[in-house]
Z-matrix of the N, CA and C atoms (Angstrom, degrees):
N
C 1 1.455
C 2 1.523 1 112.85
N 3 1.434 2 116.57 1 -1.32
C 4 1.291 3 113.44 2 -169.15
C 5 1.645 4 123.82 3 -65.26
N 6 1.493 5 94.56 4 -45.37
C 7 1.392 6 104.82 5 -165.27
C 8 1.505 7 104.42 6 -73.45
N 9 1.664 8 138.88 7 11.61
C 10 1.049 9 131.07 8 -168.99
C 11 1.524 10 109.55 9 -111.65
N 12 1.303 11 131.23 10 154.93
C 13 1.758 12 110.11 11 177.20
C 14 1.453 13 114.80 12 -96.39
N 15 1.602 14 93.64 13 -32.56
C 16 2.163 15 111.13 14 -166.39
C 17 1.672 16 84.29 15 -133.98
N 18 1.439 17 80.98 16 166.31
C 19 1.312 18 97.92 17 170.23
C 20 1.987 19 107.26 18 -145.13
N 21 0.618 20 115.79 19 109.62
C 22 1.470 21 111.62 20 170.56
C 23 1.276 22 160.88 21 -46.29
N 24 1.530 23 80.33 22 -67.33
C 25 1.429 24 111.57 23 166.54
C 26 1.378 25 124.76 24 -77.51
N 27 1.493 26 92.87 25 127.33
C 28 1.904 27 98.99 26 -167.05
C 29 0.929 28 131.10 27 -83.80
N 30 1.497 29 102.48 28 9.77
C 31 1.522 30 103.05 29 173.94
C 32 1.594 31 115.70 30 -105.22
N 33 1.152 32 103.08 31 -31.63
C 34 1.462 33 123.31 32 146.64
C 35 1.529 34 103.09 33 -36.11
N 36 1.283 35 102.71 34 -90.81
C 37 1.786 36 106.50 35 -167.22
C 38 1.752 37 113.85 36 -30.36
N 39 1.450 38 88.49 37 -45.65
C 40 2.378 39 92.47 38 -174.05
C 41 1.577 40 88.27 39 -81.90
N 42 1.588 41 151.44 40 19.64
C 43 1.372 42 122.06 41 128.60
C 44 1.080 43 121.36 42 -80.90
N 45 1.456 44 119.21 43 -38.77
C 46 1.648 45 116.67 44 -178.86
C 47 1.444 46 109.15 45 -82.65
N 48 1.226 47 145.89 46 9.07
C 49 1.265 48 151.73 47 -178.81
C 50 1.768 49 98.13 48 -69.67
N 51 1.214 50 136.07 49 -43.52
C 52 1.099 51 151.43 50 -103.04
C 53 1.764 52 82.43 51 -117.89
N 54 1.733 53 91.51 52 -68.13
C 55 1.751 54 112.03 53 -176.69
C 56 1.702 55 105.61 54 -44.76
N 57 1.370 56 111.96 55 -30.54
C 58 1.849 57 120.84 56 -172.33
C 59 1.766 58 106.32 57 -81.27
N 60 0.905 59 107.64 58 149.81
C 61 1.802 60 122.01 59 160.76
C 62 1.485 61 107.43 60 -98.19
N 63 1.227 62 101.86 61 124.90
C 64 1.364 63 114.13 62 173.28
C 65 1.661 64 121.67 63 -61.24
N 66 1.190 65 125.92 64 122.45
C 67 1.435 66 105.02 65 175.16
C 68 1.481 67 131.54 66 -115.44
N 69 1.354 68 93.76 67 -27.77
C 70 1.506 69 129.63 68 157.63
C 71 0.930 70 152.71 69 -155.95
N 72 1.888 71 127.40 70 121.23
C 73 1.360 72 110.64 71 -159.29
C 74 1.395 73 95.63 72 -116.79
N 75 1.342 74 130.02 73 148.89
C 76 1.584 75 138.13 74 128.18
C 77 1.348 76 132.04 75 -22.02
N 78 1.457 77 145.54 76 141.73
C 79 0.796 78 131.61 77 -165.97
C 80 1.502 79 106.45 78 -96.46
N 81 1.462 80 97.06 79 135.29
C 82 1.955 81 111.33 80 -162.42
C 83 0.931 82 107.33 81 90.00
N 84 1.479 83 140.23 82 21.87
C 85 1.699 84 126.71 83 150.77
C 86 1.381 85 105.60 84 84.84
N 87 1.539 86 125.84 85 -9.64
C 88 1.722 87 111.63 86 -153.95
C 89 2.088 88 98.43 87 -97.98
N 90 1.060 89 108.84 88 0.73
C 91 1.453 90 124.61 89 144.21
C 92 1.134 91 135.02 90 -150.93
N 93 1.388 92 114.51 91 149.12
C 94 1.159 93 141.12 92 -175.29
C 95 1.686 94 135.95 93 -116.46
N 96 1.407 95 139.61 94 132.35
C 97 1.492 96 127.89 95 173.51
C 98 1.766 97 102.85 96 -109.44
N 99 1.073 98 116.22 97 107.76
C 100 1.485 99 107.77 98 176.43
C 101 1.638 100 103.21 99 -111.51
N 102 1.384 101 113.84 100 144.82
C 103 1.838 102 124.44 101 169.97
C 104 1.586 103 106.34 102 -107.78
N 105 1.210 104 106.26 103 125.80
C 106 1.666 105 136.25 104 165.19
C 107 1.362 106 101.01 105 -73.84
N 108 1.674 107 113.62 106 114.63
C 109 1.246 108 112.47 107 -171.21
C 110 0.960 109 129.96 108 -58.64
N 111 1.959 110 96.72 109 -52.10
C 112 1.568 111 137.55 110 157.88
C 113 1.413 112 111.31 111 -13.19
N 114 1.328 113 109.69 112 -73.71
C 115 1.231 114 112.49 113 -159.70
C 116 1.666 115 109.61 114 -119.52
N 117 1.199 116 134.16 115 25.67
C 118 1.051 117 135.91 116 -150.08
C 119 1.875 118 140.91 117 -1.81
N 120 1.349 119 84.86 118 43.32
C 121 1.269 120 126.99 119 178.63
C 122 1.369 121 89.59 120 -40.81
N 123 1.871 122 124.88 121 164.79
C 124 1.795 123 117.23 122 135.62
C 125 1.729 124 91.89 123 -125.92
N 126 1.218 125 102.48 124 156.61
C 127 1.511 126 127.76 125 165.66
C 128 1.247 127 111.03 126 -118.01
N 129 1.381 128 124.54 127 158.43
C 130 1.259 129 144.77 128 167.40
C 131 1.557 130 113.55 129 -122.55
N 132 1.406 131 125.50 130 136.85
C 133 1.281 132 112.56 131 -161.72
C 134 1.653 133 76.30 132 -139.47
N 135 1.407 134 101.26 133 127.09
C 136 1.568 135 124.40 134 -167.63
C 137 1.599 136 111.29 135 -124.49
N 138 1.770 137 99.36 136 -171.34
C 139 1.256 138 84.99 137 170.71
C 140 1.961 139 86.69 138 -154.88
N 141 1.186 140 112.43 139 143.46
C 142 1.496 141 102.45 140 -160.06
C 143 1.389 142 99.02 141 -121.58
N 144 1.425 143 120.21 142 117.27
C 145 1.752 144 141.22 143 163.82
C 146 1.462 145 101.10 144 -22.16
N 147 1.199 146 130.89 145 -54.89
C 148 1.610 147 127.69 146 -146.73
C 149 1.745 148 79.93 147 -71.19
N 150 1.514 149 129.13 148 -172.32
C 151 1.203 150 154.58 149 169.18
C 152 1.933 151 86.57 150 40.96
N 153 0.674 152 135.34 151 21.87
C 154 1.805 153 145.83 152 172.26
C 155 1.491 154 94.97 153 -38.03
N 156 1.169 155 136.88 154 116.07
C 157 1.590 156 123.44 155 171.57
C 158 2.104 157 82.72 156 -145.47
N 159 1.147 158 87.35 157 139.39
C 160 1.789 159 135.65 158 165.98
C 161 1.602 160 89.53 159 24.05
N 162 2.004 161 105.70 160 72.88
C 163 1.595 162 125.65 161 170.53
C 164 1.238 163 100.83 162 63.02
N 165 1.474 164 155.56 163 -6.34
C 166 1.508 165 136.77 164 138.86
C 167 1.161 166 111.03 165 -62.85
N 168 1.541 167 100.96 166 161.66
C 169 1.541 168 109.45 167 145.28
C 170 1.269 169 121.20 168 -107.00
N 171 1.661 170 139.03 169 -152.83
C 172 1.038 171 145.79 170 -144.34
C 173 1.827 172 86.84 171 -124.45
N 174 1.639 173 132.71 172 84.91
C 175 1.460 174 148.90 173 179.31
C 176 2.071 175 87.53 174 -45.66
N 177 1.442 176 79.74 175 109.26
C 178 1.983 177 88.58 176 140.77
C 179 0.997 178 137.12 177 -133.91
N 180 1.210 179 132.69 178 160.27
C 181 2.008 180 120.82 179 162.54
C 182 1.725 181 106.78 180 -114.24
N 183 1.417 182 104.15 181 116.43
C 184 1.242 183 112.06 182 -179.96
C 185 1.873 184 109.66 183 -99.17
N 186 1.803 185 105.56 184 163.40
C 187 1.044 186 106.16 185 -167.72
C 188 1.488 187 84.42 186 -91.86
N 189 1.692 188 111.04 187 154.98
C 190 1.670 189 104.69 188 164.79
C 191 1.896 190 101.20 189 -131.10
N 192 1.203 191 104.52 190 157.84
C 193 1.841 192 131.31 191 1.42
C 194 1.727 193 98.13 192 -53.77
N 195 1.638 194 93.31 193 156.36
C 196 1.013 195 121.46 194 170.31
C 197 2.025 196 114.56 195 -63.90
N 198 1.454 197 90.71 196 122.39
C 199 1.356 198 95.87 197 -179.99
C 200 1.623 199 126.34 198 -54.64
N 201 1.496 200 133.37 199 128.72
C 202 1.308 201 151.28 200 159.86
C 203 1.893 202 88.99 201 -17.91
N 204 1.685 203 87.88 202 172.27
C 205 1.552 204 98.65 203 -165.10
C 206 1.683 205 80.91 204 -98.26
N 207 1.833 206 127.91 205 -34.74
C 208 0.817 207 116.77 206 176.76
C 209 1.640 208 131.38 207 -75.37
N 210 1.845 209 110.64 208 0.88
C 211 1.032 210 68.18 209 175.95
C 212 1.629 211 80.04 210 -131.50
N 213 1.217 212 126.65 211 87.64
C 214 1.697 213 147.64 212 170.28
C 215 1.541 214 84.14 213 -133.50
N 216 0.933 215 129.29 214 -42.48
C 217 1.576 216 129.68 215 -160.41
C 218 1.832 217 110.97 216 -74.81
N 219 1.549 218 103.80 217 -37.55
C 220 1.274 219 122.19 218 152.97
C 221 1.536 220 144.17 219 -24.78
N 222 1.759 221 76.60 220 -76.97
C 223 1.679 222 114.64 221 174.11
C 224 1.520 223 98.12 222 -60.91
N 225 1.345 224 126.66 223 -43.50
C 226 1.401 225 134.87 224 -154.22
C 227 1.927 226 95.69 225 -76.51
N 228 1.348 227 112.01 226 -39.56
C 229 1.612 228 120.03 227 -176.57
C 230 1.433 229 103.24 228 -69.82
N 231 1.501 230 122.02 229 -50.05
C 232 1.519 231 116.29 230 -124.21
C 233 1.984 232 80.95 231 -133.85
N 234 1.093 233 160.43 232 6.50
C 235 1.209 234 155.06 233 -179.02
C 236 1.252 235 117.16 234 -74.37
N 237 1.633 236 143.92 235 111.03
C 238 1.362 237 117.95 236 -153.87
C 239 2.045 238 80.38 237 -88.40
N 240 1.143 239 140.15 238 65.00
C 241 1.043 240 107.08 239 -178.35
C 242 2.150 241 94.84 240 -162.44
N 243 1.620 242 89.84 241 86.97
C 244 1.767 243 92.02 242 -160.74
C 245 1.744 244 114.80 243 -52.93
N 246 1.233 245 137.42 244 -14.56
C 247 1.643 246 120.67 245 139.38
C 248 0.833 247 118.43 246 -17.41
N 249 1.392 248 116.01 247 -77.72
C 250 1.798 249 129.93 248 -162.03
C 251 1.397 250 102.17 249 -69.11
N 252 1.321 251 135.48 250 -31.17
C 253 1.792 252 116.95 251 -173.85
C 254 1.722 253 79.20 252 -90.37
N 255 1.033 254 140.70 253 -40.25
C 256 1.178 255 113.08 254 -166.53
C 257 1.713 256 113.78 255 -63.42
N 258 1.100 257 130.82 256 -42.09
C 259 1.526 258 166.02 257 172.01
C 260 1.646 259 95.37 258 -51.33
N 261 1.316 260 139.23 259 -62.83
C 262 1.604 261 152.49 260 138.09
C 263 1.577 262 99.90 261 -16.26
N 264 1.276 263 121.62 262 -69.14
C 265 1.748 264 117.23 263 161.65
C 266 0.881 265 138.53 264 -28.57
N 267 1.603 266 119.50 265 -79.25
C 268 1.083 267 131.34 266 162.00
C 269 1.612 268 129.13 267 -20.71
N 270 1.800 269 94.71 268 -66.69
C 271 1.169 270 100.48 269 174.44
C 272 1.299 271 139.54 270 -70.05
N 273 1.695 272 107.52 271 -29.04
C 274 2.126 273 102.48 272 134.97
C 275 1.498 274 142.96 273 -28.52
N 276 1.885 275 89.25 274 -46.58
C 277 1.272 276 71.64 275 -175.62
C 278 2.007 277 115.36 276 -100.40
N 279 1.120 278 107.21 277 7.08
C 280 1.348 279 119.46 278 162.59
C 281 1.681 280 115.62 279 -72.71
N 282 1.379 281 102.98 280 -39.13
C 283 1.189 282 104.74 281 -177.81
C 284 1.468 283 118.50 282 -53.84
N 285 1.590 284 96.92 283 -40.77
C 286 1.739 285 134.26 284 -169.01
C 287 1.721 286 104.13 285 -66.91
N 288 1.398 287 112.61 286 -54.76
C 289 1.430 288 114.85 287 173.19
C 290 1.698 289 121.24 288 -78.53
N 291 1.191 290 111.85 289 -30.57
C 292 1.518 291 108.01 290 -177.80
C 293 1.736 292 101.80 291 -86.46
N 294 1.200 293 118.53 292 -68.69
C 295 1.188 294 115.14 293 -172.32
C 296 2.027 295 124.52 294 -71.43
N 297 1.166 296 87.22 295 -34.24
C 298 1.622 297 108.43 296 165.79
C 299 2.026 298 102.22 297 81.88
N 300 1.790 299 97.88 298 60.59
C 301 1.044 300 112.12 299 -147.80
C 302 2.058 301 65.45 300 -110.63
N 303 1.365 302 120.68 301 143.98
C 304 1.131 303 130.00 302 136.47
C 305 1.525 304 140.32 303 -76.98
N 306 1.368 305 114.61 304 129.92
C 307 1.206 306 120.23 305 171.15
C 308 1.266 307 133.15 306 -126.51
N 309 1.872 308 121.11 307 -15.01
C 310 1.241 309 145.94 308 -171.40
C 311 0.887 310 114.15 309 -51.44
N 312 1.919 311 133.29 310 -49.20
C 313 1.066 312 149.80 311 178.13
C 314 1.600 313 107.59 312 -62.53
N 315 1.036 314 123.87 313 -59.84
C 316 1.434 315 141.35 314 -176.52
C 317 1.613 316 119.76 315 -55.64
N 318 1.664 317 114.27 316 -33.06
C 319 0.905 318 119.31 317 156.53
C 320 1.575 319 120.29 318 -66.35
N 321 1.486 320 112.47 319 -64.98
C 322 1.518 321 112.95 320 162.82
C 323 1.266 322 117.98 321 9.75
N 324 1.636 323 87.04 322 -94.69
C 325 1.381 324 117.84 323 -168.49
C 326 1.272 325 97.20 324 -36.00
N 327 1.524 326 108.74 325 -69.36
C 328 2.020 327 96.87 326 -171.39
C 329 1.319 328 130.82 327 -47.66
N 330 1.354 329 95.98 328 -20.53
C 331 1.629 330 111.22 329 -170.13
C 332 1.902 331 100.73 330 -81.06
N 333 1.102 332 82.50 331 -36.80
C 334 1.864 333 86.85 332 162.75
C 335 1.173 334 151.06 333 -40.77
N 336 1.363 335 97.92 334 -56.46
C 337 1.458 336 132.54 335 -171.54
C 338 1.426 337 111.09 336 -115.08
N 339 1.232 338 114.74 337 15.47
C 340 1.999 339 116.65 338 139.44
C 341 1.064 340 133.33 339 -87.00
N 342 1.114 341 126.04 340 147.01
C 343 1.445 342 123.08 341 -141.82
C 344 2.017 343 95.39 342 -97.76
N 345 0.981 344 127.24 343 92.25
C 346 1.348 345 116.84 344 -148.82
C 347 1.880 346 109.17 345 -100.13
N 348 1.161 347 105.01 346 9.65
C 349 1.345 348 103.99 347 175.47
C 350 1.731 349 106.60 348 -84.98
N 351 1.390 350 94.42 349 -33.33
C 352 1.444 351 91.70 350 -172.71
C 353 1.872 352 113.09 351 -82.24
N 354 1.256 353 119.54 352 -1.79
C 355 1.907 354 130.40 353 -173.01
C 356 1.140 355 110.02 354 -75.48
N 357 1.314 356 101.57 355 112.88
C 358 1.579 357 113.71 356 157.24
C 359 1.323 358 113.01 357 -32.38
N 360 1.551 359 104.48 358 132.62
C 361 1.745 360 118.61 359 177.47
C 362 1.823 361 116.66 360 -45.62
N 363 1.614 362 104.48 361 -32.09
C 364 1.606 363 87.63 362 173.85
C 365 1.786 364 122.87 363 -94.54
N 366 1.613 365 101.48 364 1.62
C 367 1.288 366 92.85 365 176.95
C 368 1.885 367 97.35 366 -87.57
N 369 1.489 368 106.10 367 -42.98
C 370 1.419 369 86.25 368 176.03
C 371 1.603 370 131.78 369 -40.94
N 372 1.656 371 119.66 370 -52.90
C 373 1.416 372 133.97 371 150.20
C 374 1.505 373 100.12 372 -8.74
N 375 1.289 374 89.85 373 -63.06
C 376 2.452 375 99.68 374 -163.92
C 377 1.662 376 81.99 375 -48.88
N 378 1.257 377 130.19 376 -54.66
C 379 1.746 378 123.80 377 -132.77
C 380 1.740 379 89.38 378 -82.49
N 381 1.303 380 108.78 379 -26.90
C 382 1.347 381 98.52 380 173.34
C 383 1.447 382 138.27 381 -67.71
N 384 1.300 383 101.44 382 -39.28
C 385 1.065 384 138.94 383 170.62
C 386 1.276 385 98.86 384 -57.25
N 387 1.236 386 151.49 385 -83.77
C 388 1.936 387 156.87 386 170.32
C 389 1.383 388 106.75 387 -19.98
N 390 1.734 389 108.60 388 -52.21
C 391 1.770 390 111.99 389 163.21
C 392 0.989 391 114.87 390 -57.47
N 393 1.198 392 160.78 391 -67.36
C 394 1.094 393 174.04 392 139.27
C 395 1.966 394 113.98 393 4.96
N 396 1.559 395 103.35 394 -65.71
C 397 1.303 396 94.11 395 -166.54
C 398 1.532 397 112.01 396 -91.57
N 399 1.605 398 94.53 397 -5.48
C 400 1.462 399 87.18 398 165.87
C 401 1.945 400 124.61 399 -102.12
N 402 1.176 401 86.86 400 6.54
C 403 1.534 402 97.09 401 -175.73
C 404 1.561 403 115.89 402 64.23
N 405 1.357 404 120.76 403 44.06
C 406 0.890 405 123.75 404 172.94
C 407 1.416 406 141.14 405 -72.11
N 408 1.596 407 117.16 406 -15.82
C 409 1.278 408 129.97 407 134.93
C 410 1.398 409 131.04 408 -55.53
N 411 1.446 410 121.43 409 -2.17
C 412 1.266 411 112.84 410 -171.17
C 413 1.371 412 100.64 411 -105.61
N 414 1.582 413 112.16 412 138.60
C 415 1.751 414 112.83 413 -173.34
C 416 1.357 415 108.39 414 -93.17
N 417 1.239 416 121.93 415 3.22
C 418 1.014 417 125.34 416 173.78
C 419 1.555 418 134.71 417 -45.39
N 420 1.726 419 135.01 418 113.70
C 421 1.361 420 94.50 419 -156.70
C 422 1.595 421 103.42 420 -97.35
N 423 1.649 422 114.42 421 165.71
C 424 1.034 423 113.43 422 -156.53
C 425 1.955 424 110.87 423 -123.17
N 426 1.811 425 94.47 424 14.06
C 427 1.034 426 96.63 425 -165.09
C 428 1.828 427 99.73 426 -83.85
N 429 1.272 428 119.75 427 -157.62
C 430 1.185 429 142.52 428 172.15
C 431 1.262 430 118.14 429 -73.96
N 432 1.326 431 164.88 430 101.23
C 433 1.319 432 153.01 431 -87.15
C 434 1.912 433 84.20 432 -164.38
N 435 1.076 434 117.75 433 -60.31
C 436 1.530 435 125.75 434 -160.50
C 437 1.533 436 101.84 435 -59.53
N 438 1.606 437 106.02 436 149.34
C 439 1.599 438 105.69 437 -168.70
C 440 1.454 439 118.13 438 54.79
N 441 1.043 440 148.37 439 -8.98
C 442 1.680 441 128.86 440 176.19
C 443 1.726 442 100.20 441 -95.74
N 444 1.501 443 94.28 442 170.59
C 445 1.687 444 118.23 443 -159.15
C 446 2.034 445 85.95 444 -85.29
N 447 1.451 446 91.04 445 166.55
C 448 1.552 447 100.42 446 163.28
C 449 1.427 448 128.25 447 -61.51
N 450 1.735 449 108.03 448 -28.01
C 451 1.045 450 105.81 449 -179.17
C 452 1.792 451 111.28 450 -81.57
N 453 1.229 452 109.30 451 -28.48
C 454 1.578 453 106.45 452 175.79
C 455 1.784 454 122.70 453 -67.13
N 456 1.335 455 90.52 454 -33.89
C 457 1.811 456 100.28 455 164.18
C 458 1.462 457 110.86 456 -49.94
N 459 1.695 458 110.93 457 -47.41
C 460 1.847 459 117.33 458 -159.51
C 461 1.664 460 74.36 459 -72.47
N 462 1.381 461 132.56 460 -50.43
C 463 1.501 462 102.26 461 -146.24
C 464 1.569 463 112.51 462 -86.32
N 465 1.687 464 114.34 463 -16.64
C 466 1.440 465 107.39 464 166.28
C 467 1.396 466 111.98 465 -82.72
N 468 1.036 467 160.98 466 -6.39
C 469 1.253 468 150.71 467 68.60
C 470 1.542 469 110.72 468 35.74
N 471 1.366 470 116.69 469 -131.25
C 472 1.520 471 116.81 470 179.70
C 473 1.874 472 112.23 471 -33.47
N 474 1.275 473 113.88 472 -3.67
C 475 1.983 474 106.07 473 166.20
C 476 1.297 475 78.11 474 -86.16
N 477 1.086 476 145.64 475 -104.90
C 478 1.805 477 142.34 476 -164.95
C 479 1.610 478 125.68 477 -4.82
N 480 1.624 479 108.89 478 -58.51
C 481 0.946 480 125.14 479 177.95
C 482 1.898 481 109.72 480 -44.54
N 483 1.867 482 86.47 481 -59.23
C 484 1.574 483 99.61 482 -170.30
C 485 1.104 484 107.16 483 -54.04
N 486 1.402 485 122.04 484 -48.23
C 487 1.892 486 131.53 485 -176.11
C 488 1.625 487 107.34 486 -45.20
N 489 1.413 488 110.33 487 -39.90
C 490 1.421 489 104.60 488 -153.04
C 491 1.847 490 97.38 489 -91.13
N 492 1.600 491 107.62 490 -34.42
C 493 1.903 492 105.42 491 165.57
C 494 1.580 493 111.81 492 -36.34
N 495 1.224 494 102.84 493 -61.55
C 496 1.625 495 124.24 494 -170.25
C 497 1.690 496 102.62 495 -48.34
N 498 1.306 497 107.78 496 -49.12
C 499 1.121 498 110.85 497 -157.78
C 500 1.687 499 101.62 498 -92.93
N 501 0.675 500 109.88 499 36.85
C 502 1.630 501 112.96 500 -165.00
C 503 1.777 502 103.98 501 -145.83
N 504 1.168 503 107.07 502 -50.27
C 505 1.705 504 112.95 503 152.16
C 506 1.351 505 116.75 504 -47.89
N 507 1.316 506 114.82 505 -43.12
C 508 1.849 507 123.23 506 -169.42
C 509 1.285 508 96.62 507 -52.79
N 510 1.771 509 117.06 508 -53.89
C 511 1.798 510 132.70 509 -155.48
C 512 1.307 511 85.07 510 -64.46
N 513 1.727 512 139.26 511 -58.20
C 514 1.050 513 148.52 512 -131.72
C 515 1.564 514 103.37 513 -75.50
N 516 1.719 515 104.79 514 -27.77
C 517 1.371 516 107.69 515 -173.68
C 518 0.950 517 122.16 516 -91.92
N 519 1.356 518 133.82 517 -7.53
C 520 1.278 519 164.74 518 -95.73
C 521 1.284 520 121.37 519 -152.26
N 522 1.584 521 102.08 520 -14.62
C 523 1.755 522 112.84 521 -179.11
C 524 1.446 523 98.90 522 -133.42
């Protein structure tokens, strides 16, 4: 289990649940700290707001410490294993709404600065896929609106705007 960060898939997760020792749960099950004996790994087995459908959320098991924003963004590009970039998602954009941690820009940029003529057809798929579930074409802004000045609206605003140009060139290059 080492080399993986998330895991996604829940059916996946309730086999390896089993292999882990529980160490600590939250009250109501909706987190968890489990230790890998093997390797004395810890996991966290969560449940993530973004993809939220009918009072769940979107079940993960994360590696801890909890992975950098840069490198979920990584895992999310380069993982041959679509759980985990999907799971890498998620947890961006949870990160993004609960904590009000940015990542939009950061993705961009990476999404930028690959050289994309030369990418295999399923990593391109992946890059679509990152546009896509994170809504990164959309200029919409997604920050907190209440209490800030006009001028902080124009500038979370034009960060949105810019995210979604960028990200809209990427698709453009891309086919």
């Amino acid at each position: 289990m080492v080399e993986r960060y998330l895991y996604g898939d829940a059916s996946l997760i309730e086999r390896l649940l089993p292999q882990l020792e529980l160490m600590e749960e939250a009250e109501g099950g909706w987190a968890a700290v489990f230790k890998d004996k093997a390797s004395n790994v810890f996991w966290m087995k969560c449940y993530t707001s973004a993809g939220e459908q009918l009072g769940g959320g979107y079940e993960l098991l994360i590696r801890l410490p909890l992975p950098s924003t840069d490198k979920l963004i990584a895992v999310a590009l380069e993982t041959p294993h679509e759980d985990e970039a999907v799971a890498a998602i998620m947890r961006l954009l949870d990160e993004e709404a609960v904590e009000g941690k940015d990542f939009r820009h950061l993705l961009v940029e990476r999404l930028d600065q690959l050289d994309l003529p030369g990418i295999a057809p399923d990593r391109k798929q992946r890059i679509r896929q990152c546009i896509t579930l994170t809504s990164l074409t959309d200029p919409t802004n997604k920050r907190p609106v209440k209490g800030k000045s006009l001028a902080q609206l124009s500038a979370d605003a034009a960060y949105f705007e810019a995210v979604s140009e960028k990200a809209l060139a990427v698709l453009g290059r891309l086919k």
